[in-house]
N, C-alpha and C positions, 0 to 999 in steps of 0.2 A: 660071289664077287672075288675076281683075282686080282693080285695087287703085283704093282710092279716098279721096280726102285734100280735107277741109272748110276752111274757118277761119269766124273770129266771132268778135265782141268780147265781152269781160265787165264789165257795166255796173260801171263803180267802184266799189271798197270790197267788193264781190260774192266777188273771189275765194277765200277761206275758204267760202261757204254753198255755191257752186258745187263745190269741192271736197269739202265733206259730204254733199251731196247723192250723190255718183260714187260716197262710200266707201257709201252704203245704197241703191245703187241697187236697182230691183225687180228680183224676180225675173221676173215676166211680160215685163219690158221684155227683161230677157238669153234669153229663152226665144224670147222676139221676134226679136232680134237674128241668133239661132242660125237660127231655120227660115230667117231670109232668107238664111242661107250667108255673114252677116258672121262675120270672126275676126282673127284678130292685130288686135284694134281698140283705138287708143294715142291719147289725148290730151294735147297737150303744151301748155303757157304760157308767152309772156314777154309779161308786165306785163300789159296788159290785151285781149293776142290770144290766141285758142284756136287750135290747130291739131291735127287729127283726121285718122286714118289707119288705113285696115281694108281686109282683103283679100275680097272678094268669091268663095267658094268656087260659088255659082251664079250669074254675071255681076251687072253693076253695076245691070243692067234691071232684073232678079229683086229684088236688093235695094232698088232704091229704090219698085217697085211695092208691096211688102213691107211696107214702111214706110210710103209714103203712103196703104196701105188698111189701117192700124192703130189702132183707136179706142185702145189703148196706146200708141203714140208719139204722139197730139195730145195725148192726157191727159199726158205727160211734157212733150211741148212747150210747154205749159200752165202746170205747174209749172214750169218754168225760168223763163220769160219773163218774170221778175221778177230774176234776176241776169245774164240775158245775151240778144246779140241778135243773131241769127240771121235775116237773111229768108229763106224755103224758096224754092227754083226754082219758079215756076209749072208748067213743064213736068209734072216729075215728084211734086213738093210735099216731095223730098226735101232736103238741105242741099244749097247750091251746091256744084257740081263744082272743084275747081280743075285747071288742065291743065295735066299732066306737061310738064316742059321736058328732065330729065333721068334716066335711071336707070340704075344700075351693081349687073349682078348680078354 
């Protein structure tokens, strides 16, 4: 299992419509989500940083291919991009990687 953890800012004031947004997210988007073999996927906040955390059950390649060929996750990406700001990796077009420094299983 690969694991994989974003961050990204939430434009000011944003953080309640970001948080309504999570609680009705789609259901195509989690449908989405699933075929790429994301799960245990946790988003946390302090103040105006987002930090994101999901475990890749088909590698991290599979999921971010997944996603970058998803006319639903542009369409999501879309809708947010008015309460936060994210640049995608050119690479993949999926959220930036951040890299593991530590892990205690």
């Amino acid at each position: 299992m690969e694991k994989y953890a974003w961050s990204a800012k939430l434009i000011p004031g944003k953080k309640e419509e970001y948080v309504r947004r999570h609680n009705e997210i789609w259901p195509e988007l989690v449908a989405l989500l699933k075929e790429a073999g994301i799960g245990n996927y946790t988003i946390w906040t302090d103040g105006d940083t987002l930090f994101g955390y999901y475990e890749c059950e088909k590698g991290v390649d599979f999921a971010a291919k997944t996603q970058a060929n998803s006319p639903i996750v542009d369409k999501w990406n879309e809708y947010m991009k008015d309460v936060m700001t994210m640049p995608l990796d050119p690479v993949t077009g999926a959220q930036p990687k951040l890299v593991n420094v530590f892990t205690l299983d």
